[in-house]
C-alpha positions as CSV (number, residue, x, y, z in Angstrom):
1,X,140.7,200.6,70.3
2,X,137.8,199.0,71.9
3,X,138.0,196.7,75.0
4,X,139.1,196.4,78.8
5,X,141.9,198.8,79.5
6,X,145.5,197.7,78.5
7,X,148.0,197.4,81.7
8,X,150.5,200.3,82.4
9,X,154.2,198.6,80.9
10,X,155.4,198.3,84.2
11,X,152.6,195.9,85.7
12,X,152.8,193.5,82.1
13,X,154.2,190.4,82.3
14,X,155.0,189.7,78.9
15,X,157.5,192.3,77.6
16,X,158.1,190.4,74.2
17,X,154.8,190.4,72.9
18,X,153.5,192.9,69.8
19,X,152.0,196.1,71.4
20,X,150.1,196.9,68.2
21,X,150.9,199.0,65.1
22,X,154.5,200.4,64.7
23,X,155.0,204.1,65.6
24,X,154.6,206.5,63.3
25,X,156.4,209.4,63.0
26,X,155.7,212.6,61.0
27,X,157.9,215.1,59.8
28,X,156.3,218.4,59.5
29,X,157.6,221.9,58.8
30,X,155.1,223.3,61.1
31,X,155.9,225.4,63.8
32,X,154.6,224.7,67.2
33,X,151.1,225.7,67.3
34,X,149.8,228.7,69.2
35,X,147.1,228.1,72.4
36,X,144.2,229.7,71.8
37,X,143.2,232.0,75.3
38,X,140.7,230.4,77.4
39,X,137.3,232.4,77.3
40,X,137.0,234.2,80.6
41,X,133.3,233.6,80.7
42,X,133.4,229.8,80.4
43,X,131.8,227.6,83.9
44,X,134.7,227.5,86.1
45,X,134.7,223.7,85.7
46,X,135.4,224.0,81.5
47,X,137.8,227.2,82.5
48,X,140.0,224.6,84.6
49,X,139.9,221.4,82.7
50,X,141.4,223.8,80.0
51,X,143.6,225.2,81.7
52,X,145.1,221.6,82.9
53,X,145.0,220.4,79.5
54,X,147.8,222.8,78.7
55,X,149.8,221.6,81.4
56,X,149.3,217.5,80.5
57,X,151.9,216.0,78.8
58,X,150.1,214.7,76.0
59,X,149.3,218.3,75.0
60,X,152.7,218.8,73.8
61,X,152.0,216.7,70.7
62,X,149.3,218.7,70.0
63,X,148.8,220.2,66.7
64,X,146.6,223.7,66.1
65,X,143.2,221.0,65.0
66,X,144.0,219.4,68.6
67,X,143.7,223.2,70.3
68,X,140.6,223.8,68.4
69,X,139.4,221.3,69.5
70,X,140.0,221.3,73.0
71,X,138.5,224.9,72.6
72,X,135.5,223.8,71.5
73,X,134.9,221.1,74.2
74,X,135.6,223.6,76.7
75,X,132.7,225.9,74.9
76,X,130.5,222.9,75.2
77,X,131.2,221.7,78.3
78,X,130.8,225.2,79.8
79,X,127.5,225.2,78.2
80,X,125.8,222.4,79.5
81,X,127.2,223.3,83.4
82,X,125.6,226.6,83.0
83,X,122.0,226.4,81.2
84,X,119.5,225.3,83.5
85,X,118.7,221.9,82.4
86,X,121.8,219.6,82.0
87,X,122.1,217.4,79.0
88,X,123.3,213.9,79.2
89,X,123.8,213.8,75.2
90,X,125.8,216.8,75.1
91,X,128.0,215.4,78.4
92,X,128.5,212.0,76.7
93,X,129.5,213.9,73.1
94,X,132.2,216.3,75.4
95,X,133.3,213.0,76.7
96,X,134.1,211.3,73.9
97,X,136.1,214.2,72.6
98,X,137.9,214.6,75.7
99,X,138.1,210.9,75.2
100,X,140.2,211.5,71.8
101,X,142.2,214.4,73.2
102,X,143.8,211.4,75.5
103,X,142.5,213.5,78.4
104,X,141.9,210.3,80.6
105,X,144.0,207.5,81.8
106,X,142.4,204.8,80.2
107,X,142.1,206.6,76.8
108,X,146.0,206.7,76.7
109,X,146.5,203.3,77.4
110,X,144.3,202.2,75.0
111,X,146.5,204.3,72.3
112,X,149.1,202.9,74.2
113,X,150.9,205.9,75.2
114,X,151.6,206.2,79.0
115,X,152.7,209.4,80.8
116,X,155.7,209.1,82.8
117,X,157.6,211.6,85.6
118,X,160.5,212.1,85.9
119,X,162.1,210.8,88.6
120,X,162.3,212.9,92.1
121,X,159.6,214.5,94.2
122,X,156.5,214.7,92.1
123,X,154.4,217.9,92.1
124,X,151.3,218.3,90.9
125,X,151.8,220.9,88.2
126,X,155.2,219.3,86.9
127,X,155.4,218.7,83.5
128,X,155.2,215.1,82.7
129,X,157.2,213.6,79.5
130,X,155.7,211.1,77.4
131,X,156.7,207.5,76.9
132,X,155.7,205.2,74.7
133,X,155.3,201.9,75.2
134,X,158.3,198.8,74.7
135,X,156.7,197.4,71.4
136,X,157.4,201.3,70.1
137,X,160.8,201.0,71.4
138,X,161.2,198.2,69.9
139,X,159.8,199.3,66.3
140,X,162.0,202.0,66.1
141,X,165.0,200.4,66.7
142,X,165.8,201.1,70.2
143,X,167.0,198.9,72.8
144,X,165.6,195.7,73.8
145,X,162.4,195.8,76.0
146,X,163.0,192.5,77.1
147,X,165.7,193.5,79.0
């Protein structure tokens, strides 16, 4: 999706209003994939972004495709911090995948998926569960957002 970023659901107005597609939900047999190690030689930059990534809520949809990914971002983007000349193609082509990994704010809204915490004190490193918006709520047969 293409455009201005969408407001978080809290700060719309208009609660009633279509969201977008209807949720789609796969069933799979597959088991939860397995994290692939971070490389120990990787800029300490790509080493951290990856290492975060395993602790962002979004990351718990991911499937074994989304770790390889990731991996290979973090291979990039530790690549062009450490040669000497820095590459502005290779930064924008890491962004746009970190882009599709949902690694960003923005990215998640515009797939309309928003990040909540749980309610309490907030710490950093807590693990934050993953909401989607009223229009999905709605689509699957939940309660009214309206309300």
């Amino acid at each position: 999706m293409s455009g201005p970023v969408p407001k978080r659901s809290d700060q719309r107005r208009r609660r009633n209003s279509s969201d977008g597609p209807a949720l789609v939900q796969a069933k799979t047999a597959a088991k939860k994939p397995t994290v692939p190690r971070g490389d120990d030689n990787w800029h300490p930059i790509a080493r951290r972004w990856y290492a975060d990534l395993r602790k962002s809520g979004q990351s718990t949809f991911y499937e074994a495709s989304d770790w390889a990914t990731a991996y290979y971002v973090a291979e990039a983007m530790s690549r062009n911090l450490t040669q000497g000349r820095f590459s502005a193609q290779l930064f924008q082509s890491v962004m746009s995948a970190m882009t599709d990994l949902l690694t960003t704010e923005g990215s998640r809204r515009r797939a309309r998926v928003e990040l909540e915490r749980e309610s309490g004190e907030v710490d950093e490193h807590e693990t934050a569960r993953l909401t989607v918006l009223d229009g999905y709520r709605q689509a699957a047969g939940g309660a009214d957002a309206g309300t």
